[in-house]
N, C-alpha and C positions, 0 to 999 in steps of 0.2 A: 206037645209044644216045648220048646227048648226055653231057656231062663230068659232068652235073650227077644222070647215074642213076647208083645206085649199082652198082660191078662184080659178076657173083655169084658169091656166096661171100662176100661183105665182112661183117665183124660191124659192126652200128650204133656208135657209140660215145657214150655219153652223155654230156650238155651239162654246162657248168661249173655252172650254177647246182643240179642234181640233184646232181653230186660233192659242193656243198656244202653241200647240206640234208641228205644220207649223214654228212657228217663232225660234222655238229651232231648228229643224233642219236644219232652215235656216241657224243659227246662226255656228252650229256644219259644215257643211258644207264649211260655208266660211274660217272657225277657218281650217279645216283640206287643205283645197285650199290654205290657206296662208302658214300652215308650207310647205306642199310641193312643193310652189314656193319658201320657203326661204331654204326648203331642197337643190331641185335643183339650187337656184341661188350659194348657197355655194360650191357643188358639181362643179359646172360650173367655179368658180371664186379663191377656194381656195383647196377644197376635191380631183381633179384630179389630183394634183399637190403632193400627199403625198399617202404616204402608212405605214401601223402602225400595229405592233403584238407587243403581251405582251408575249409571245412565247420566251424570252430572257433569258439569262443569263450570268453572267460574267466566264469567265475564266482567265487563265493565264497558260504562257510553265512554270510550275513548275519545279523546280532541284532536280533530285534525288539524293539521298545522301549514298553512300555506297563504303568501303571501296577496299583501292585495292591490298592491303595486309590482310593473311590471320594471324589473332594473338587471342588476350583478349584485350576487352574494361576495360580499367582501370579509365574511367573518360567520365562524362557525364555533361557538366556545362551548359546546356539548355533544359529546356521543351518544351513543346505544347505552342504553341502561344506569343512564345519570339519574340522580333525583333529582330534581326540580321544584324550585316553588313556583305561585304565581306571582307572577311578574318577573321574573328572570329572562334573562336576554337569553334564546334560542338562535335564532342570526339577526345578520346585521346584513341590508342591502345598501349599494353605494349612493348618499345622499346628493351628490351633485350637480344632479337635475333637477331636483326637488327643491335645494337651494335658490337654483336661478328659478325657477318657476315662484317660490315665494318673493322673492325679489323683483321680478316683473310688475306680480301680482300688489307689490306694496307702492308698484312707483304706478301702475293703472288707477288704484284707489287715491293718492293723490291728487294726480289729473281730473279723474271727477272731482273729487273735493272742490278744487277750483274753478273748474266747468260751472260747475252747481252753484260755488260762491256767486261767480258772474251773472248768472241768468238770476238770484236774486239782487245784484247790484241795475242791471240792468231793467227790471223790474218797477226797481225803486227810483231808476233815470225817471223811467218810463211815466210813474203816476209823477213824478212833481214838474212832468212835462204837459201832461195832461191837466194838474192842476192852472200851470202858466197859462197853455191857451183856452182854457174857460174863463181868465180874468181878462184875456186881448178879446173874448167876444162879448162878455160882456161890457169892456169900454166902447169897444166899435158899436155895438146896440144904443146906448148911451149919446156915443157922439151922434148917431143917425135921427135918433129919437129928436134930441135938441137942433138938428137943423131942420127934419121933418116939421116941428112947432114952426121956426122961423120962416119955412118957406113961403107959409102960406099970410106975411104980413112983407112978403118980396124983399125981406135980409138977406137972403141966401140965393145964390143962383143956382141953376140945371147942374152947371158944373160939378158945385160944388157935394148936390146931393147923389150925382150919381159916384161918384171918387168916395164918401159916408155907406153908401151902398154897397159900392165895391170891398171897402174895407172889412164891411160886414161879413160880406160873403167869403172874404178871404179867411175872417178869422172865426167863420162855421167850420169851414174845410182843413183848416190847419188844426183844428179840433176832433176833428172826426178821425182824420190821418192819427194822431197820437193816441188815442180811445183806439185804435186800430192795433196802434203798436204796445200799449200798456198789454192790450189783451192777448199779444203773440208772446209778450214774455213774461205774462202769467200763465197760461198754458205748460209753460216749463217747469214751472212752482205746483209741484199739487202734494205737498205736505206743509207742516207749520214749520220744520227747518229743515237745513240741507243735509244734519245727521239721516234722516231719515226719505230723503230722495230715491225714487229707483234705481238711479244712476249711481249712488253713492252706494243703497244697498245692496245692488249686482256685484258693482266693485268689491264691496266688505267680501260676499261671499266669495268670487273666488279667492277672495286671499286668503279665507279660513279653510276653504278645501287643499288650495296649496299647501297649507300650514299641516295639517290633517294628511296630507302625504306624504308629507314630510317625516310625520311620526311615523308613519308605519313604513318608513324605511329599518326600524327596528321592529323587530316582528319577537314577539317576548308572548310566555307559556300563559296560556289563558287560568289553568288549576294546576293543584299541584298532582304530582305521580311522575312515572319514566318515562326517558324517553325511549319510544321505540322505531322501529322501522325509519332511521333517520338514513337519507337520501342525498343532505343537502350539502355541497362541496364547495371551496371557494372557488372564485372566477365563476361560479358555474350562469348563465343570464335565464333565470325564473321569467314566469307570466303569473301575471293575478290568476289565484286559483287554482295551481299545481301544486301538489302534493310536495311538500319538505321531509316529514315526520308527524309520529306520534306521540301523545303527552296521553300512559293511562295512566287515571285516578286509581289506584291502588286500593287507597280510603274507601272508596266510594265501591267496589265489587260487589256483585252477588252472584249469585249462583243459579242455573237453569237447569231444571232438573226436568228430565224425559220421565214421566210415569207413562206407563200403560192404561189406553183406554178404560180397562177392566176395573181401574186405583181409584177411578179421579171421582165416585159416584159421590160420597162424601169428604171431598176433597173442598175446604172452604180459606178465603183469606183470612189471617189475622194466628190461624193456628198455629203450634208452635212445631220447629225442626232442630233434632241436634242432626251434624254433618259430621264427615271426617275426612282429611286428605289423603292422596295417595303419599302427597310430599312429605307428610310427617306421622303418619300412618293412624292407628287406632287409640294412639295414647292421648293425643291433641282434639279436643272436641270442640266445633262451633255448635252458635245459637242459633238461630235465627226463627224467622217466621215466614207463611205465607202469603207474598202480595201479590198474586193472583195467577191464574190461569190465562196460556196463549189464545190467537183468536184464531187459532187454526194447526193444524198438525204440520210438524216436516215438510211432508210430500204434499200437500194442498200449497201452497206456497213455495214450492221448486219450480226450475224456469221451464221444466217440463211433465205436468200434472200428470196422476197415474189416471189412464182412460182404462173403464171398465166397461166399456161397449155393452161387448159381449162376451157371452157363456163361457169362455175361455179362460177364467180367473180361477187364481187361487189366495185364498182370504190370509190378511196379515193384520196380527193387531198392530192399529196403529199406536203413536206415543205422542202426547202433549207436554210441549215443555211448562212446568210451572215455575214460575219466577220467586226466589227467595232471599230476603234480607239479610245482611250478616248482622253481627253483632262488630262496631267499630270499634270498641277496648280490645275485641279478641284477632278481629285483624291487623290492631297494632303491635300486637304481641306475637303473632306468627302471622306477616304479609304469607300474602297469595300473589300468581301472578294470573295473566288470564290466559283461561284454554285450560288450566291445571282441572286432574279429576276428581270428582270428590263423591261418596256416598253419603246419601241424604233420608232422612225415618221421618216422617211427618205424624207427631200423633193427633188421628180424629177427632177424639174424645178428651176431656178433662176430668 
């Protein structure tokens, strides 16, 4: 055998460069053994305890803005992205027919007023007419009575008792006739004064609805926040109920967060969330908390539902938006606007 075979019995011994692709993956191994005990010890310790989508977005119940009278915008003293308080003038529609309709409306109530006075003057013709001819029938009864005695001692003649008769009868009938007419104008009276007549209070009413549309030829921000998607131009002639613009509550935002089916198990209200925006990135952190869960997913409420008939599907987790409260010091300190994205950590546990 030559030096260079190896003696028998000898174990081979492996080369430097195998020892040290050995010791690398030694190395790689333990490296990959340590994160995923510090995976899992974090999961175990802190991870279980949280669930987090970047799935978010801010919202707000924005106020629509549109009129409720039909007229001409004659003034417009706000843009796009003004702030606004409430009660600040939004527009202005041209009152000039509103005007004359209060005006009408004040000279109608009027004329009732006086209608009404009348039919209580006449009223009161009425019963002290009615009083008179109950005093002519009771004197005609009287005179008849006193000659009825006399006739029959022949004082009085035929003549004379039927003409006492006659009288009588006249002043039954001239009585009845005014009892007749007392009662046609009290039938017009059916309250204790004429403030409060139907006549008078149909009348009041339109003139307070006049009045009443009058004001809302100023059409002014119901809360405060921006204005958005404003539409409304001068000259332009609006209808009740067409869209002007937006007024959103800025203040008032929160935040809709999509988790995943798979999150929501113990997903409860009242729990707490920090958030973060894209707008100001990981440095700036909200509060808030959870006030509750959607009553249905995205797609169950789209104008056109997913039909799973049949066997031809393939499975997607769905996502329920949960709805979350900010904290209002911290969105006065960094406004949001809405639609803006934001990551949101709900922790489960306390």
């Amino acid at each position: 055998m030559t030096d260079q075979t190896l003696s028998a019995g000898a174990v081979p011994q492996p080369s430097q460069g195998i020892r040290r692709r050995s010791l690398i993956f030694m190395i790689l191994g333990s490296v990959v053994l340590l994160v995923a005990l510090a995976v899992g010890g974090w999961y175990l310790l802190v991870g279980r305890y949280y669930v987090s989508t970047d799935d978010a977005y801010v919202a707000a119940t924005t106020a629509q803005i549109t009129p409720r009278i039909d007229g001409t915008i004659i003034s417009v003293p706000v843009r796009d992205t003004d702030h606004v308080q409430r009660g600040d003038v939004l527009a202005t529609i041209d009152p000039s027919d509103m005007q004359l309709a209060v005006q009408q409306a004040e000279a109608n109530l009027r004329l009732a007023q006086q209608r009404v006075a009348q039919y209580y003057a006449n009223a009161a013709s009425a019963a002290a007419m009615v009083t008179q001819r109950q005093g002519d029938l009771a004197r005609a009864d009287t005179d008849y009575k006193r000659r009825a005695t006399l006739a029959s001692t022949g004082a009085v003649s035929g003549d004379e008792m039927t003409a006492a008769n006659n009288a009588q009868e006249t002043a039954r009938a001239a009585l009845a006739q005014s009892q007749q007419q007392y009662a046609a104008q009290k039938a017009l009276i059916v309250s204790s004064d004429a403030a409060h007549n139907p006549d008078v209070m149909a009348a009041q009413v339109a003139l307070d609805r006049a009045k009443l549309d009058l004001g809302r030829t100023v059409i002014r921000a119901p809360v405060d926040g921006i204005v958005a998607q404003n539409t409304a131009q001068v000259g332009q002639r609006v209808q009740a109920g067409a869209s002007l613009m937006t007024v959103a509550p800025l203040a008032l935002a929160y935040v809709n967060a999509n988790f995943k089916e798979s999150q929501l198990e113990n997903v409860q209200p009242g729990q707490p969330v920090t958030l973060t925006s894209d707008l100001y990135g990981s440095d700036v952190e909200y509060h808030g908390h959870v006030v509750g869960l959607g009553g249905g997913t995205g797609s169950a409420f789209s104008l056109i539902p997913a039909q799973n008939a049949t066997g031809n599907w393939i499975k997607v987790v769905q996502r329920l938006p949960v709805r979350i409260a900010l904290d209002p010091k911290e969105l006065e300190a960094h406004p949001l606007r809405v639609g803006l994205s934001m990551t949101a950590k709900i922790r489960l546990s306390n």
